[in-house]
KOLDRENGU-653433 format. One record per residue: x, y, z of N, C-alpha, C in turn; residue in three letters. Coordinates in steps of 0.1 Angstrom, whole numbers. Each point is the difference from the previous one (the first is absolute). Layout:
<rs>
[[X Y Z] [X Y Z] [X Y Z] "ALA"]
...
</rs>
This chain:
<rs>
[[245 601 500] [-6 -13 -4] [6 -5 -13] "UNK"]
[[-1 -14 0] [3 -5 -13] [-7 -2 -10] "UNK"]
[[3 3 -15] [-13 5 -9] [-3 -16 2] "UNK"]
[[-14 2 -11] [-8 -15 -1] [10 -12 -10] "UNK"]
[[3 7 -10] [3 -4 -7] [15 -5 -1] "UNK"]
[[11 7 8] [9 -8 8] [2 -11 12] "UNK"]
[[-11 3 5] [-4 -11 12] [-5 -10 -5] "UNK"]
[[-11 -1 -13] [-5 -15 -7] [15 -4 -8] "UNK"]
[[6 12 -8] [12 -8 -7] [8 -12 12] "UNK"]
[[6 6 14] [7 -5 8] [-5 -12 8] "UNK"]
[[-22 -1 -1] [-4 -14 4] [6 -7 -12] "UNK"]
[[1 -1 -10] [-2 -11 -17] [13 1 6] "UNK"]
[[11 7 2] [17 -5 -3] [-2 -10 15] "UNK"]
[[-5 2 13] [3 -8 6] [-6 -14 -4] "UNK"]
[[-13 1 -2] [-7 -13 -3] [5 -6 -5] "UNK"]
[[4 8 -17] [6 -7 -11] [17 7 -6] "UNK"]
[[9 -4 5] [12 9 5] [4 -1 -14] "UNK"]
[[8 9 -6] [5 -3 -13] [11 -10 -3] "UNK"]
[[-2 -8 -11] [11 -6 -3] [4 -6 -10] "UNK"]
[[15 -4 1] [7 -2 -16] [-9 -10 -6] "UNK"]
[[4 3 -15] [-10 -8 -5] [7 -14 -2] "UNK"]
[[17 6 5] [2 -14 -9] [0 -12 16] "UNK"]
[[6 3 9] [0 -9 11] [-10 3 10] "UNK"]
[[-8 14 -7] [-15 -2 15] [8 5 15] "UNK"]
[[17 5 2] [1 4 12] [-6 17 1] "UNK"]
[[-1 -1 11] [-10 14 5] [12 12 -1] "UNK"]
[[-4 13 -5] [14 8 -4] [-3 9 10] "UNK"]
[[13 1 5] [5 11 13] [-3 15 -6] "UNK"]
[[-2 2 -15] [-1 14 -2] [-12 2 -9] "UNK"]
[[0 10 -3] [-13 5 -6] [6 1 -18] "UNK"]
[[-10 -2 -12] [4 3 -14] [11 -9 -5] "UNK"]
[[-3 -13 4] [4 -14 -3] [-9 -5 -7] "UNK"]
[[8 -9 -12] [-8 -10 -4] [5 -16 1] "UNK"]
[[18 1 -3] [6 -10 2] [9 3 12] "UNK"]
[[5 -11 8] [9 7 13] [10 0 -2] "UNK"]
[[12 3 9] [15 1 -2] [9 -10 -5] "UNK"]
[[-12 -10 10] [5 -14 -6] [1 -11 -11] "UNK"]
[[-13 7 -4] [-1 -7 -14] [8 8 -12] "UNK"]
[[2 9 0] [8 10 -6] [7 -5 -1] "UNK"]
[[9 -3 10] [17 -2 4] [3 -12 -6] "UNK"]
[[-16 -8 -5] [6 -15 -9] [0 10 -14] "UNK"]
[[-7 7 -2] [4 -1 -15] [10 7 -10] "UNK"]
[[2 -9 -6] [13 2 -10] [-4 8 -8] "UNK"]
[[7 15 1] [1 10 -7] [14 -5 -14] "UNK"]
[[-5 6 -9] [9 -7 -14] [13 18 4] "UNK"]
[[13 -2 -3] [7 7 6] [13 -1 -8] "UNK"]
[[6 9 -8] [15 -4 -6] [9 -5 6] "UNK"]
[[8 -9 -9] [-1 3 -12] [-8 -10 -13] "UNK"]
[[-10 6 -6] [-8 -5 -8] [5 -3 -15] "UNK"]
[[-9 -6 -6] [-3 1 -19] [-4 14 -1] "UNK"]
[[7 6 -7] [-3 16 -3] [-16 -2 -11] "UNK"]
[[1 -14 -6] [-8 -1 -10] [-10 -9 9] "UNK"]
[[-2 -6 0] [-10 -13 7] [-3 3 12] "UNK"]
[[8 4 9] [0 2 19] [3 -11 2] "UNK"]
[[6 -13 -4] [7 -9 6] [5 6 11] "UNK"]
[[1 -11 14] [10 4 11] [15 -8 -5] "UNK"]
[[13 6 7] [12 -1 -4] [1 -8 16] "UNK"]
[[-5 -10 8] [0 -1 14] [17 1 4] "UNK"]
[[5 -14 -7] [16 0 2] [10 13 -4] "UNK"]
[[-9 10 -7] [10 8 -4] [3 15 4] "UNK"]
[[10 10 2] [-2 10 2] [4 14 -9] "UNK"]
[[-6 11 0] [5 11 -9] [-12 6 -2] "UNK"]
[[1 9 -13] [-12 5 -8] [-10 -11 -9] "UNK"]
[[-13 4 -3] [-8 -6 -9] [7 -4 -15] "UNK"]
[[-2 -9 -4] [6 -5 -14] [-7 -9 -3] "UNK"]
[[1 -6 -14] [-6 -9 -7] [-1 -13 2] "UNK"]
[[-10 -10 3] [6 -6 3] [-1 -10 -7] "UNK"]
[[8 -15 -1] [3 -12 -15] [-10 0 -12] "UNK"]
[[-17 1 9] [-9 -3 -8] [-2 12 -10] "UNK"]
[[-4 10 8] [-1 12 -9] [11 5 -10] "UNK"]
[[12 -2 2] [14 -5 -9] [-5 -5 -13] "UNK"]
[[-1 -13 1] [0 -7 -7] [-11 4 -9] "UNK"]
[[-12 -1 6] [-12 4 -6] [-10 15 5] "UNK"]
[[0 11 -4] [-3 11 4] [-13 0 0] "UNK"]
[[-8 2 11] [-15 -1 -2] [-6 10 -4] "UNK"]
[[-14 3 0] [-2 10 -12] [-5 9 7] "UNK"]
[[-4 -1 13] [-3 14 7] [13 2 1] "UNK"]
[[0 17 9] [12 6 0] [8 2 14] "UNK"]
[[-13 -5 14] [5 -2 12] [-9 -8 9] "UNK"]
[[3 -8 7] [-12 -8 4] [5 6 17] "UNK"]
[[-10 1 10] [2 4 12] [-9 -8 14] "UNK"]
[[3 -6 4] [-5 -3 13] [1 1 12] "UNK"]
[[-7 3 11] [1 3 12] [8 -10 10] "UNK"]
[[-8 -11 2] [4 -9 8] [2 -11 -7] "UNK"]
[[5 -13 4] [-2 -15 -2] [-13 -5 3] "UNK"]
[[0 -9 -9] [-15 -6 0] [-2 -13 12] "UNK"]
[[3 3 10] [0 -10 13] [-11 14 7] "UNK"]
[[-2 -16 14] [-10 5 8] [4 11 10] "UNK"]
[[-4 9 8] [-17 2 -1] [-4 4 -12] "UNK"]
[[6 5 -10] [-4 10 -16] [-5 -10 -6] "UNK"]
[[1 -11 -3] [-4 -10 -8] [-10 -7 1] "UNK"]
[[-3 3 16] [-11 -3 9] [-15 10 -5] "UNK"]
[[7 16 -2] [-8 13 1] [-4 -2 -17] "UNK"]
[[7 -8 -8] [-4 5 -16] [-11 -13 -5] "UNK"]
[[6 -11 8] [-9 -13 -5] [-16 6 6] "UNK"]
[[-1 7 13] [-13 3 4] [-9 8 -10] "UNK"]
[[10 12 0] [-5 7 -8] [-4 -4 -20] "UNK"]
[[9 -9 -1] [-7 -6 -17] [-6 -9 2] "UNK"]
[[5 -12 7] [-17 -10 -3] [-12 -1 10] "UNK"]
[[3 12 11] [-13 -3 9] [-3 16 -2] "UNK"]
[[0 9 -6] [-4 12 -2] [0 8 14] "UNK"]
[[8 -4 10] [1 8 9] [10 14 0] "UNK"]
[[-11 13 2] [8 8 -5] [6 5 13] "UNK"]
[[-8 -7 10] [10 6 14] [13 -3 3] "UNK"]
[[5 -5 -11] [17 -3 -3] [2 18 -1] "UNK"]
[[-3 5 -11] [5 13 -1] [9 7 5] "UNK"]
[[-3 7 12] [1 5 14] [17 -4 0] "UNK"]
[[-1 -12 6] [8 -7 -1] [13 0 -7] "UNK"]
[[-4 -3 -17] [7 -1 -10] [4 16 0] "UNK"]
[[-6 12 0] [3 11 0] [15 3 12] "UNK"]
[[-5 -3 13] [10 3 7] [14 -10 -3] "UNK"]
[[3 -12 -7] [7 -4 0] [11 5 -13] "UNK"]
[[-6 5 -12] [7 4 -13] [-2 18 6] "UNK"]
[[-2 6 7] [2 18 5] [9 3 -3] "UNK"]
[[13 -1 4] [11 -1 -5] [-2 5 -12] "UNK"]
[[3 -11 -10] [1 -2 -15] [-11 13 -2] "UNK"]
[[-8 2 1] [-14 5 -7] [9 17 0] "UNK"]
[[6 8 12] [6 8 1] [15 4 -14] "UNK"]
[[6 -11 3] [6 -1 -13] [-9 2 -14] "UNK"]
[[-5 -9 -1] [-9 -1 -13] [-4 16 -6] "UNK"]
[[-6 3 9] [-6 14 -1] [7 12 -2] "UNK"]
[[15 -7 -1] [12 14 -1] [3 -1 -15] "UNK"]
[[-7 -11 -5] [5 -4 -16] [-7 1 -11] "UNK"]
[[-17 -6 5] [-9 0 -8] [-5 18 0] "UNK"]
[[1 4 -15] [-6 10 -9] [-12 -1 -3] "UNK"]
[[-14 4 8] [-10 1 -3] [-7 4 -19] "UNK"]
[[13 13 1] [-5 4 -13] [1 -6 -13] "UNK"]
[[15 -12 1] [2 -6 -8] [-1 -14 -1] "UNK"]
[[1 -8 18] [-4 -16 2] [-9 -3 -8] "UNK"]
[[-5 -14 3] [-14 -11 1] [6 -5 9] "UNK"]
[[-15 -5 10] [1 -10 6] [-9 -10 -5] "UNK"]
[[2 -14 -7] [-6 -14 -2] [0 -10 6] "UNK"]
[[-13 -1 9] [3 -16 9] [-4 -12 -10] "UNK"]
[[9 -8 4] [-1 -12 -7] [-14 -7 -3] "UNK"]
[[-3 0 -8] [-20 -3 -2] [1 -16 2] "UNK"]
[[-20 -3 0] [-3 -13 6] [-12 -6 -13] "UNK"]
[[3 -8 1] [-14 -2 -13] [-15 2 7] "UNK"]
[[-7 3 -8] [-10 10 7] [-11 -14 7] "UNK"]
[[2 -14 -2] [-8 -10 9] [9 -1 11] "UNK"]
[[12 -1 -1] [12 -3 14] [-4 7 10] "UNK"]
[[-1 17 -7] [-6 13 8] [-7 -2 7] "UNK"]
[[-11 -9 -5] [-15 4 0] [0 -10 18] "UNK"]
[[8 -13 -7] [-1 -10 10] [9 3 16] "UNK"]
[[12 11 -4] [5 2 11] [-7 16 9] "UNK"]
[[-6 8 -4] [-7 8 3] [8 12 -3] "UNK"]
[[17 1 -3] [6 10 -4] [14 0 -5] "UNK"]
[[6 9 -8] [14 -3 -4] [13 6 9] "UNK"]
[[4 -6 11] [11 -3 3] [9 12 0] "UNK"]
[[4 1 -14] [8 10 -4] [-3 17 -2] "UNK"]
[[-13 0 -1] [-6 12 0] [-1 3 11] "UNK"]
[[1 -5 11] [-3 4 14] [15 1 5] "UNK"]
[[5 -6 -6] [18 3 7] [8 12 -8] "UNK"]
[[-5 4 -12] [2 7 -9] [-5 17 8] "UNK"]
[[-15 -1 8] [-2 7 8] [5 4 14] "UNK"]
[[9 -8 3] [7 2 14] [13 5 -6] "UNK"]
[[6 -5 -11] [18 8 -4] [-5 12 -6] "UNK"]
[[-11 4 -7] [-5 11 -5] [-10 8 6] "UNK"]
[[0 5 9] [-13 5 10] [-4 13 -12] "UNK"]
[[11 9 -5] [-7 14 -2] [3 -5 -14] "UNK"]
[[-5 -10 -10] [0 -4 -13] [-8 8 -7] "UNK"]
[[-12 -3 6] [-12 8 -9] [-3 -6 -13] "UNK"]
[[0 5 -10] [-5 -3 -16] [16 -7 -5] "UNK"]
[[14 1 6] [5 -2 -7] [3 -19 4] "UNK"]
[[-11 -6 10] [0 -14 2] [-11 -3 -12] "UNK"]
[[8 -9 -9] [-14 -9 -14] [-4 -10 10] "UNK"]
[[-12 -3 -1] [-3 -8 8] [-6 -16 -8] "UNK"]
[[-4 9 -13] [-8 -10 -12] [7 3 -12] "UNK"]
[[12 6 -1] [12 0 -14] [6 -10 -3] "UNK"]
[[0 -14 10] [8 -11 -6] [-10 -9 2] "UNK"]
[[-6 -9 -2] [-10 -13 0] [7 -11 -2] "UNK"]
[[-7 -12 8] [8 -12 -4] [-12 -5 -11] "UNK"]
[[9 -6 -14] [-16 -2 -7] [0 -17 0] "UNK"]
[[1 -8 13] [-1 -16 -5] [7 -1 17] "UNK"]
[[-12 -11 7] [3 -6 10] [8 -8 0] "UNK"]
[[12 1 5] [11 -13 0] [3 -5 16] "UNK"]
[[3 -12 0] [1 -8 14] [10 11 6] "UNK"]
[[3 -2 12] [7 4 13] [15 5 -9] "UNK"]
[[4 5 0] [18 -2 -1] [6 -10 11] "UNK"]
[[-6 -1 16] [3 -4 8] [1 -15 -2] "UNK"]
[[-7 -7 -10] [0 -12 -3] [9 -6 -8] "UNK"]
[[10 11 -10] [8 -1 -5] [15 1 -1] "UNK"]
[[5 -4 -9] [14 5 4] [9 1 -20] "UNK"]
[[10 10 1] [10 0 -9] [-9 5 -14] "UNK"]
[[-2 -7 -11] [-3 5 -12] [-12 -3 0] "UNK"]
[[-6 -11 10] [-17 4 -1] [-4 11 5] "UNK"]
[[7 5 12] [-7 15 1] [3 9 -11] "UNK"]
[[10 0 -7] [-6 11 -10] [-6 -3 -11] "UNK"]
[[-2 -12 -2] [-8 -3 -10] [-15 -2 3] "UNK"]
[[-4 -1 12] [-14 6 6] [-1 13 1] "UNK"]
[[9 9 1] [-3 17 -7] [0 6 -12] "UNK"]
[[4 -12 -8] [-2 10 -13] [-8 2 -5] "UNK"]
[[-3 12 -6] [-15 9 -4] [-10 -2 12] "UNK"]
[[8 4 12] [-11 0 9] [-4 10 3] "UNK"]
[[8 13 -4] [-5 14 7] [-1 10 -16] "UNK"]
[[-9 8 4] [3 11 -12] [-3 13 7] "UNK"]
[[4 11 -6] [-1 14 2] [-12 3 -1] "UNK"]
[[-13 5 1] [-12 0 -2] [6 18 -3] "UNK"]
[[5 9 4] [0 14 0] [13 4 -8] "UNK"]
[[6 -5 -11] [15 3 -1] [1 19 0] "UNK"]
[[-5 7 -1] [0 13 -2] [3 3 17] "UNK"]
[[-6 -8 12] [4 4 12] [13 -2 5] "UNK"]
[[7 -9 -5] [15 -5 5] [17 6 -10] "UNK"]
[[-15 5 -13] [16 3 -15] [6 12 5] "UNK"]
[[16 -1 -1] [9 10 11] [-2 0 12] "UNK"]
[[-2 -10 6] [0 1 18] [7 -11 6] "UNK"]
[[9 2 10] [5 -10 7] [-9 -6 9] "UNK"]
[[-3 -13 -4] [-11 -5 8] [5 -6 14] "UNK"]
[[-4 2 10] [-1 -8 14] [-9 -15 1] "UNK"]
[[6 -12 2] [-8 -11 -7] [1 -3 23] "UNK"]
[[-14 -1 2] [-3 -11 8] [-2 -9 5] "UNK"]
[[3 -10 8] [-3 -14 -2] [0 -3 19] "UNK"]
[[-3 -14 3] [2 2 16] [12 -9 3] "UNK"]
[[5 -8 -8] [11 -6 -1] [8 -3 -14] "UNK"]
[[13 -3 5] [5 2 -9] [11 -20 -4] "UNK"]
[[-3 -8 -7] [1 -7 1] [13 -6 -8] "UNK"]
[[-2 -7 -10] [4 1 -8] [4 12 -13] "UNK"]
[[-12 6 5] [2 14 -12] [-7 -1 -16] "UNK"]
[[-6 -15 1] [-4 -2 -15] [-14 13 1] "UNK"]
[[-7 0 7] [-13 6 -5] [4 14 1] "UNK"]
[[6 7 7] [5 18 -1] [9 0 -16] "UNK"]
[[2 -11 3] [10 -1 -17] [-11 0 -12] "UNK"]
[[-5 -9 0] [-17 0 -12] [0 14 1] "UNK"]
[[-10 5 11] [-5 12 1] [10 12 -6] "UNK"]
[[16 0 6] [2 12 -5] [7 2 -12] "UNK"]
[[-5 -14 -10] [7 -2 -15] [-16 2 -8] "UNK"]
[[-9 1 5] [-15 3 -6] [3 17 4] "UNK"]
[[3 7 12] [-1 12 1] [11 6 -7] "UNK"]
[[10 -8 -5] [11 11 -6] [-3 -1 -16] "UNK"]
[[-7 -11 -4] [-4 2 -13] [-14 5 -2] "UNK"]
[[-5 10 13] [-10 7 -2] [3 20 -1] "UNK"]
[[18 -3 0] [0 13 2] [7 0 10] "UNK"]
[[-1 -1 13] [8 4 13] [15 -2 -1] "UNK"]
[[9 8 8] [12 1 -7] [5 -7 10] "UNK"]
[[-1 0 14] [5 -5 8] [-8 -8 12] "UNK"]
[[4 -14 8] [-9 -5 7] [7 -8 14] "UNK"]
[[-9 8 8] [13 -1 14] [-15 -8 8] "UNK"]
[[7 -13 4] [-7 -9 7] [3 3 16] "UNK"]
[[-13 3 8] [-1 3 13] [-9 -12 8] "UNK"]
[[4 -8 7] [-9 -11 8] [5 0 16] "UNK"]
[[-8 -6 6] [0 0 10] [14 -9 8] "UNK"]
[[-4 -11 -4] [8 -14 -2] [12 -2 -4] "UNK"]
[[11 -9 0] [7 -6 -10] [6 -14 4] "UNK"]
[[-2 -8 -8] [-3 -14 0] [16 -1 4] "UNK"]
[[6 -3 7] [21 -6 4] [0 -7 -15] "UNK"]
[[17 0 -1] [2 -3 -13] [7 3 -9] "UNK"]
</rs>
């Protein structure tokens, strides 16, 4: 006989058959979140890169190297890293998840950065990391029901434990969108926006800085020029995203 409990699982998949979140087609296999299909659109970021920034080199080919911007002007973290390009479906999966608090992106967002997360995990030193997700001012918070980065901070870091800060960096002053901005108003809407609330938890540690995209770069830039004058010696930017460019 067939237990109970696999026989009701197999009514719900017929009734309600599983499916991608991003196009809603019904998946031919089982322990899917996104399908083959939607996969196959997205742009995995792939050398040769910005050794420094993760710029893509599209026209170019070889090893990772610097590239004009970071030349010219060296940014103050020490590696910035992204998974994919910030086009759809991903772009689709991150907008849900920050302004409509849907966390049933997750899933989703998990199976698409797997990959990366495997790497990650071959590098990050529990004993000596931090992980810091990029903070939210505590009404923004309040209004979107959660931070973004703390929850994507949990999918590249599954076995983190104590060494993810979750409340070591604060934003202390609501400032408009970055997305509204552009060039030297965005960093001039970051300044003194973030402070170390714990500097004793980051002094001597190479911090892992979080964020869900990676844009311009002005705000992981604020953030990891407040954490390196809190002590931290090193600050390697990990996001989901990266804006072409």
């Amino acid at each position: 006989m067939i237990p109970w409990r696999e026989w009701s699982r197999g009514c719900v998949e017929l009734i309600y058959p599983s499916r991608c979140y991003c196009c809603q087609s019904v998946f031919t296999r089982k322990g899917q979140v996104v399908c083959a299909d939607c996969l196959a659109r997205v742009h995995y970021l792939q050398s040769p890169l910005c050794s420094c920034c993760g710029r893509e080199f599209p026209d170019s080919s070889g090893n990772d190297h610097l590239c004009g911007f970071c030349l010219r002007q060296p940014p103050v973290y020490g590696r910035a890293q992204g998974v994919v390009r910030y086009e759809d479906p991903v772009s689709h999966l991150l907008h849900r998840l920050k302004y409509t608090a849907d966390t049933s992106t997750l899933p989703a967002l998990a199976q698409v950065i797997k990959p990366f997360v495997h790497d990650l995990a071959q590098e990050f030193q529990p004993q000596n990391d931090r992980i810091v997700p990029v903070p939210l001012f505590p009404a923004r918070l309040k209004k979107r029901g959660l931070n973004q980065s703390l929850l994507l901070a949990r999918i590249f870091f599954p076995q983190a434990g104590d060494a993810l800060l979750v409340d070591a960096m604060i934003r202390t002053r609501d400032t408009p969108p970055q997305t509204t901005l552009d060039g030297d108003a965005r960093r001039k809407n970051l300044r003194a926006a973030f402070a170390v609330r714990y500097p004793a938890a980051v002094q001597g540690r190479r911090i892992f800085l979080v964020d869900d995209v990676f844009t311009t770069g002005t705000t992981v830039s604020e953030c990891s020029r407040v954490l390196l004058a809190a002590g931290a010696v090193e600050i390697c930017v990990v996001t989901v995203a990266r804006v072409a460019g």
